[in-house]
C-alpha positions as CSV (number, residue, x, y, z in Angstrom):
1,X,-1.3,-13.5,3.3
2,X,-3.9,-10.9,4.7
3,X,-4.6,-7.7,3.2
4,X,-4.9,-4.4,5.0
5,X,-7.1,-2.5,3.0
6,X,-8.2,1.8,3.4
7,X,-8.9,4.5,2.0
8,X,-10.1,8.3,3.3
9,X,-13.0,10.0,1.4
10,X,-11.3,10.2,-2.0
11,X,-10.6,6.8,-2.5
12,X,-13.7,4.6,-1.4
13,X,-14.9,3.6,-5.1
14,X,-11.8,2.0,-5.8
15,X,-11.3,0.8,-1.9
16,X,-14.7,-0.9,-3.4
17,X,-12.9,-2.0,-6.5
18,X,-9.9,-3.7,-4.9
19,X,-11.8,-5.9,-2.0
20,X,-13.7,-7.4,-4.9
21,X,-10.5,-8.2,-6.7
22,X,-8.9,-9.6,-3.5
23,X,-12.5,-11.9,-3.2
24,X,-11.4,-12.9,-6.6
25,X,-8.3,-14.0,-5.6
26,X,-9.1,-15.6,-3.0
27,X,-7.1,-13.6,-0.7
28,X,-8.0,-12.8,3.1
29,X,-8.5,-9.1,3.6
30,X,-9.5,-6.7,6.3
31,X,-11.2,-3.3,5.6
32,X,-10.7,-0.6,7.5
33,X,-13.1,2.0,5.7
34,X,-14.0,4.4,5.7
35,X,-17.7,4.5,4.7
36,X,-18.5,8.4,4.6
37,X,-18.3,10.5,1.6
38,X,-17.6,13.5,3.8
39,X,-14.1,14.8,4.5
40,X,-12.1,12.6,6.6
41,X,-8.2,12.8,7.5
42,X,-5.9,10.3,5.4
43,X,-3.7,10.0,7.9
44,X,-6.0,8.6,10.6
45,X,-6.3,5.5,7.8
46,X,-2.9,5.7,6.7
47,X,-1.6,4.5,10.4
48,X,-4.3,1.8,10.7
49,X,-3.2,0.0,8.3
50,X,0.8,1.0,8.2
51,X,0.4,-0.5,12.1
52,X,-1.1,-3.6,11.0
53,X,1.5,-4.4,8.6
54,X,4.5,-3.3,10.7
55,X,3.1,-5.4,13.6
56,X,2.8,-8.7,11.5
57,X,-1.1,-8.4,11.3
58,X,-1.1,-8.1,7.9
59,X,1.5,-9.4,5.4
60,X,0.7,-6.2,3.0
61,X,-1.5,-2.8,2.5
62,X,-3.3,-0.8,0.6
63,X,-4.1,2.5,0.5
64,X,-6.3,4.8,-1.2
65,X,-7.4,8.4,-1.4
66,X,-7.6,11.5,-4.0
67,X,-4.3,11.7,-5.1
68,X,-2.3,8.8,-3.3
69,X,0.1,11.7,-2.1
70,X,-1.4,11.6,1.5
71,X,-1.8,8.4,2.1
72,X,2.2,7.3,1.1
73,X,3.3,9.6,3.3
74,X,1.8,9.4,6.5
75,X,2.4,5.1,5.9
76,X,6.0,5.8,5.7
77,X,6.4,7.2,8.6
78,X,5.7,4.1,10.4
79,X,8.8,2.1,10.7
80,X,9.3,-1.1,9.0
81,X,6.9,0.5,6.1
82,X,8.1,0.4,2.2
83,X,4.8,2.5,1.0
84,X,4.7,2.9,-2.8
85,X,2.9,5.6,-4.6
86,X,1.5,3.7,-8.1
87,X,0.0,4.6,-10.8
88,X,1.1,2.1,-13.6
89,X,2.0,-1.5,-13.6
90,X,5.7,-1.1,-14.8
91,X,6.0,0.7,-11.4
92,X,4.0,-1.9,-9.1
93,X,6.2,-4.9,-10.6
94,X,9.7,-2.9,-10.1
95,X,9.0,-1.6,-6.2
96,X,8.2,-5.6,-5.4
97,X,11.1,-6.9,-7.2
98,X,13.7,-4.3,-5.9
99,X,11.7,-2.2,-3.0
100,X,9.8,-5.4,-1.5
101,X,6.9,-2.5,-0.8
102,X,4.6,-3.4,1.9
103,X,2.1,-1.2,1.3
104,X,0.9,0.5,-2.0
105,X,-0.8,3.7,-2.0
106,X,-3.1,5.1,-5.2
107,X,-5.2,7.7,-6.1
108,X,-8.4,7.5,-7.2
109,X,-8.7,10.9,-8.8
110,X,-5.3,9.8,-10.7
111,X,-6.2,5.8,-12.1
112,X,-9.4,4.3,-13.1
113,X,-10.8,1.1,-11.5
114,X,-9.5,-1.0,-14.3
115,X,-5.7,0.1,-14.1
116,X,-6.3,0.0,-10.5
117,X,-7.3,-3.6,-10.4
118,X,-4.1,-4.5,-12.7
119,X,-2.2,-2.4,-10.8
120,X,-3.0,-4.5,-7.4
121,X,-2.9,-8.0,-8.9
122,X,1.0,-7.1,-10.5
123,X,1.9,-5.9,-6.9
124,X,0.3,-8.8,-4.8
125,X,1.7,-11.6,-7.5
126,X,5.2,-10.0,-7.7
127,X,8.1,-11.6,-5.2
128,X,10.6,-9.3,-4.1
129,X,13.8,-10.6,-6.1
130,X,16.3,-10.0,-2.8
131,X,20.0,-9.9,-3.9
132,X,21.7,-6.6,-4.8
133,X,18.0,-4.9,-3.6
134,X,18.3,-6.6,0.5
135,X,21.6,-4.8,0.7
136,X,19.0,-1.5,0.1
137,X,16.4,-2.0,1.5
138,X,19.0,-2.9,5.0
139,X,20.3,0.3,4.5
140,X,16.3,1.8,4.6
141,X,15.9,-0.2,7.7
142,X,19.0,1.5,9.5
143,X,17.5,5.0,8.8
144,X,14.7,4.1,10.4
145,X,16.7,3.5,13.4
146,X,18.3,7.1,13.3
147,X,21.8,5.0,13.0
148,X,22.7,7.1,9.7
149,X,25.0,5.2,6.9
């Protein structure tokens, strides 16, 4: 599975933190910055990898800035995208299990490097337990089509 990963200005030292944990594991990543440490817009990251995911590129994301906040919002508006906002490992393991997220935002200003790593490896290692949840997350995918419930 490939790895989208971003983050805006906020978020590079644990962008940093994650790509070496995905080297770790082994997994194939791309990194789509950015490499400044002046002011860029979240959103303009957000989409890049939210588009890669929704079009099959990659089989998850990652996204990083200050708060998280930015980030999970603009990736949600990308249909087809689950984005989670994390910030502790109980949540990471439930929104695979029962949200099958796709994309996992965080916020560097929020968590530390440590709890981010953990935070990564629960949500990459976690399946998405289907059942009860696919009935949910269907009913997600038909609001993204405007069809109501």
């Amino acid at each position: 599975m490939k790895v989208a990963v971003a983050s805006d200005h906020g978020g590079i030292n644990i962008r940093k933190e994650i790509i070496s944990l995905l080297e770790e594991m082994n997994m194939e990543y791309v990194d789509l910055g950015c490499e400044c440490d002046t002011s860029v817009d979240y959103p303009d990251y957000a989409v890049l990898v939210a588009k890669m995911v929704a079009g099959g590129e990659a089989g998850r994301g990652i996204l990083i800035c200050g708060t998280g906040i930015g980030m999970s919002i603009s990736a949600n508006k990308v249909n087809g995208i689950r984005c989670a906002l994390v910030h502790d490992i109980f949540s990471a393991k439930a929104t695979r299990e029962h949200n099958d997220s796709n994309v996992l935002a965080m916020g560097e200003r929020v968590i530390g490097p440590g709890l981010a790593r953990s935070i990564v490896e629960t949500w990459l290692t976690t399946p998405f337990q289907g059942g009860r949840h696919e009935t949910r997350i269907n009913k997600i995918a038909v609001l993204e089509d405007n069809l109501g419930l």
